[in-house]
Residue, then its C-alpha position, 0 to 999 in steps of 0.5 A: x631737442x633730437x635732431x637726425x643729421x646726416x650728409x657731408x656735414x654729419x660726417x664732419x661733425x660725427x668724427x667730432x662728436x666720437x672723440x667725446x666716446x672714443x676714449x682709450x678704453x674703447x680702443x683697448x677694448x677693440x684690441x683686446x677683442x682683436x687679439x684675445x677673441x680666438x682664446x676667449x671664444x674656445x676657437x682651436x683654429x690655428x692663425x695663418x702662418x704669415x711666411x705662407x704668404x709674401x711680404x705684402x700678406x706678411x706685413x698684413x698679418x701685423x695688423x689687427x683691425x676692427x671695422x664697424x658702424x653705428x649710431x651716436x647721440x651727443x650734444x649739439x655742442x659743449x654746453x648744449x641742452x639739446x641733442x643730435x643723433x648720428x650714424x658713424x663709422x668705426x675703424x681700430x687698427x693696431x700694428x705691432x702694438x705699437x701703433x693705433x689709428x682710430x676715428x679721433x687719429x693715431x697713437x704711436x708708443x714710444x717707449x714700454x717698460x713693463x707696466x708703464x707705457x708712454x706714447x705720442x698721440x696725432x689728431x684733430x679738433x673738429x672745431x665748433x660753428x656757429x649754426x650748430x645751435x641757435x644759441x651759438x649765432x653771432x659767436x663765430x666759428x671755431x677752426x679746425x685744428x691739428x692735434x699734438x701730444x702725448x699719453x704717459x699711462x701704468x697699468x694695474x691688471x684691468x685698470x689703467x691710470x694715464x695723464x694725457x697732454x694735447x697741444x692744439x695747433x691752429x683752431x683754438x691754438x689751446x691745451x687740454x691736460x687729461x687725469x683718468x682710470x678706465x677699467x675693461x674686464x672680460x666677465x664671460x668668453x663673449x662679454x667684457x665690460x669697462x668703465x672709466x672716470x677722469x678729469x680735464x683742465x685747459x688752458x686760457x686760450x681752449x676756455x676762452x675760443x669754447x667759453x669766452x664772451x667778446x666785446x664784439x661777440x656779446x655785441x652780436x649775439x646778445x649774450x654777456x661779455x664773458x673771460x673765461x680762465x684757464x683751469x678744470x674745465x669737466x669731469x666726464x664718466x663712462x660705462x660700456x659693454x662689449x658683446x661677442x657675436x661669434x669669433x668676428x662679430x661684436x656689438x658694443x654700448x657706451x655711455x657717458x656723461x660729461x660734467x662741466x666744472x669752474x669758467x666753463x660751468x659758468x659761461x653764458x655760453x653753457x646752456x647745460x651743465x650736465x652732458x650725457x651722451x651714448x653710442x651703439x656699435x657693431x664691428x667686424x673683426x679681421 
């Protein structure tokens, strides 16, 4: 049910794995600490005055970094009944507050007004191969593909509603639409807690390469022939909290659970409906 994964392929199926966690809450949560944790700690250490230094430490001083490190647990696949453990790495760079690059790529806003903020968003699809589980063999791999889109999100105090468009270019050659709320609320100087829900549709083409059964797939892997149609795909939900250590140091939990709905929920390639996963991590902030 459990499996340790580590090596060269734990790091290429570890980066899959965090885009399941890595929602924005977790992102915006890692920039609140980064920008807020000197206010929120009581430190009365004024910050460096960046015209000390020269325009490369100039420059530096725009950028609000956390790095860090930690262990996942998440299915082997979307649908899996069983299990792997990880470790991860953790990077949440944002500059200007404009740009934000973590493990799952880079958000760049376009344009703010107020509470209103829509952004483009670069990344990638890790894909999916056959020898992540035993139930996946004679199904082929999945490729690895590029990920295009975009993020239109309002804010309301701590909580944010966004819809989120990707477009996938090569591996699946699909699209995924995002509807969803996520909460981050400072409950002490050291604690802040989040929480958030959403629903995800995807096109004919993502239901078919992750949920579809061929003719000749079912011929090689004995599983019923199977058409997966474009339409809501899961509901996922997630809890977190953040700890403070000291002005740089933070140790953070999430949990989560993924609820697969409609062709998806149905395929023969879905093994579990219901897909938790959590994470522990502890970070450094610059």
């Amino acid at each position: 049910m459990f499996k340790m994964v580590s090596g060269l392929f734990a790091g290429r199926a570890s980066l899959a794995a965090m885009a399941i966690l890595f929602s924005t809450e977790i992102v915006q949560a890692a920039d609140a600490i980064a920008v807020d944790t000197a206010t929120d700690t009581g430190d009365s250490t004024p910050p460096p005055d960046p015209s000390r230094f020269g325009r490369f430490e100039q420059k530096l001083a725009d950028w609000h970094v956390v790095l860090g490190g930690g262990a996942i647990i998440v299915p082997k696949y979307e649908g899996s009944n069983e299990f792997k453990v990880m470790p991860v790495p953790f990077i949440s760079a944002t500059f200007l507050d404009t740009v934000r690059i973590d493990p799952t790529g880079a958000n760049i806003a376009l344009y703010e007004q107020g509470p209103f903020e829509f952004s483009a968003r670069l990344g990638y699809d890790m894909g999916r191969k056959e020898d992540d589980s035993d139930h996946l063999r004679g199904l082929g791999d999945v490729d690895i593909g590029a990920i295009v889109g975009a993020k239109a999100a309002m804010k309301f105090g701590p909580a944010e509603i966004f819809a989120q468009l990707d477009k996938t270019i090569g591996g699946s050659e699909g699209m995924e639409g995002t509807l969803g709320i996520e909460v981050t609320q400072p409950l002490s100087p050291s604690w802040m807690v989040g929480a958030g829900a959403s629903v995800v549709f995807a096109d004919e083409k993502y239901m078919q390469a992750y949920f579809g059964v061929t003719p000749e797939q079912s011929a090689r892997s004995g599983l019923a022939q199977y058409n997966a149609g474009a339409g809501l795909k899961r509901a996922d939900f997630s809890i977190s909290a953040t700890y403070m250590l000291n002005h740089n140091w933070m140790v953070r939990g999430q949990a989560g659970v993924g609820i697969l709905m409609g062709d998806a929920a149905d395929s023969p390639v879905v093994v579990g409906k219901v897909q938790p996963s959590g994470m522990l991590l502890v970070g450094y902030r610059f």
